[in-house]
SETOR-391162 format. One record per residue (C-alpha): x, y, z. Coordinates in steps of 0.5 Angstrom, whole numbers, plus 500, padded with zeros to 3 digits. Layout:
[[X; Y; Z]]
...
***
This chain:
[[213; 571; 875]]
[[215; 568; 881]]
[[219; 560; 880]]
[[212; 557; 882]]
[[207; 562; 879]]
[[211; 559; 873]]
[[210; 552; 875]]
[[203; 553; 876]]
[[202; 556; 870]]
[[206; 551; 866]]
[[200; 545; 869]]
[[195; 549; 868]]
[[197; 550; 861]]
[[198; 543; 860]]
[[191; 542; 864]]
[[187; 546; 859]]
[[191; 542; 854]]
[[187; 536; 856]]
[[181; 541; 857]]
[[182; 542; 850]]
[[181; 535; 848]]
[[174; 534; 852]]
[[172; 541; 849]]
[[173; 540; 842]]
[[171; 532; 844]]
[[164; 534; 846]]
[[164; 539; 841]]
[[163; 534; 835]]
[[159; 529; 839]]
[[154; 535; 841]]
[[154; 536; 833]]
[[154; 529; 831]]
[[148; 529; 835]]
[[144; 534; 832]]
[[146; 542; 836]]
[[149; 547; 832]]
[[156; 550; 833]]
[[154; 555; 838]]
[[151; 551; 843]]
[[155; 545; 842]]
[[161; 550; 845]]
[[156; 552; 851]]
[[155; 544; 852]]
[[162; 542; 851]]
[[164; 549; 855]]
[[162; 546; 862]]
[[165; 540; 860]]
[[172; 542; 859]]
[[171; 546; 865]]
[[170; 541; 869]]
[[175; 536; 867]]
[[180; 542; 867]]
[[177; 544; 875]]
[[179; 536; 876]]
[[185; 537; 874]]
[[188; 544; 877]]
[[185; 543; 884]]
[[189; 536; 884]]
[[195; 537; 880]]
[[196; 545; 878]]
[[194; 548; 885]]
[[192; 545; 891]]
[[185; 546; 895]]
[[185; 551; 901]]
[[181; 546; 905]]
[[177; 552; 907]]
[[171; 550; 903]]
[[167; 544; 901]]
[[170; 542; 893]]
[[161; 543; 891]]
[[164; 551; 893]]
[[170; 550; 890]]
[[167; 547; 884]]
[[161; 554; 884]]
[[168; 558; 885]]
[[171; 555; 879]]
[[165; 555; 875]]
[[164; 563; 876]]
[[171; 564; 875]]
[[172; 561; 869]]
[[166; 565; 866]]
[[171; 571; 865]]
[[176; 566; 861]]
[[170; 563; 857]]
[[167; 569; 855]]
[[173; 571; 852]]
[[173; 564; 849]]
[[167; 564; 846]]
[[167; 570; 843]]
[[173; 568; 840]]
[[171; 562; 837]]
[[164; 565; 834]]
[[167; 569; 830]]
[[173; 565; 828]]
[[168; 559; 826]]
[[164; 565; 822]]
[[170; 567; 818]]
[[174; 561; 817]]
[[173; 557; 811]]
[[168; 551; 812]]
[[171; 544; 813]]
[[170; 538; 818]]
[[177; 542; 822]]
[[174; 549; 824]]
[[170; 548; 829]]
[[177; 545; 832]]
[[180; 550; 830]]
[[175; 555; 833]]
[[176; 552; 839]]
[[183; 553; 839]]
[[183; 560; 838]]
[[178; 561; 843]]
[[183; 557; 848]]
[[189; 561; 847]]
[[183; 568; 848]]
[[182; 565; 855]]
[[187; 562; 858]]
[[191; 567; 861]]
[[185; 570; 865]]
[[182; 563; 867]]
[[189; 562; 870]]
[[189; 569; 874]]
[[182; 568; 876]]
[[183; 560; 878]]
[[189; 563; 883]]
[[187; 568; 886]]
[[180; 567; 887]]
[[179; 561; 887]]
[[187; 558; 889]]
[[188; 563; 894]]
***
């Protein structure tokens, strides 16, 4: 790994720390409000990709200006479908078989982050980040 492909990797990672935050955030919200875990991880999902999508094109990666940032989102958006896959699948079966408590859906969460971070940040740089 090149010396900046691993700084690129260490702002992604801390962007999707911040994404954890607004997953796991509107999680709970989602719940408070009535949905179930499973889709309350769908919606929660986008937001975070659309928090972190903010965050890399500003601070992790730069914008290639070869496309307009709704393409760029779009672009984004599939490329993390891969990652967010693995997330979730992730996720459902840790919040399956974890003890109930208030903090397994976080933890959840969690688990399934991890599961997709490193194709989210393969997907985001070379399909997405050129």
């Amino acid at each position: 790994m090149t010396k900046s492909t691993f700084s690129q990797f260490l702002r992604f990672g801390i962007s999707g720390g911040i994404g954890f935050l607004v997953d796991v955030a509107v999680l709970y919200l989602a719940m408070a409000a009535g949905a179930d875990f499973y889709l309350g991880r769908g919606i929660s999902f986008l937001c975070a990709v659309f928090a972190t999508w903010q965050i890399n094109r500003n601070y992790a990666f730069k914008p290639s200006g070869a496309m307009s940032p709704w393409q760029e989102w779009w672009r984004y958006l599939l490329a993390m479908l891969g990652g967010g896959a693995i997330n979730y699948l992730c996720s459902a079966v840790a919040v399956a078989l974890l003890p109930p408590s208030p903090l397994a859906p976080m933890i959840a969460v969690a688990i399934g982050s991890i599961a997709g971070m490193s194709v989210n940040f393969i997907s985001s740089k070379l399909f997405v980040f050129r």
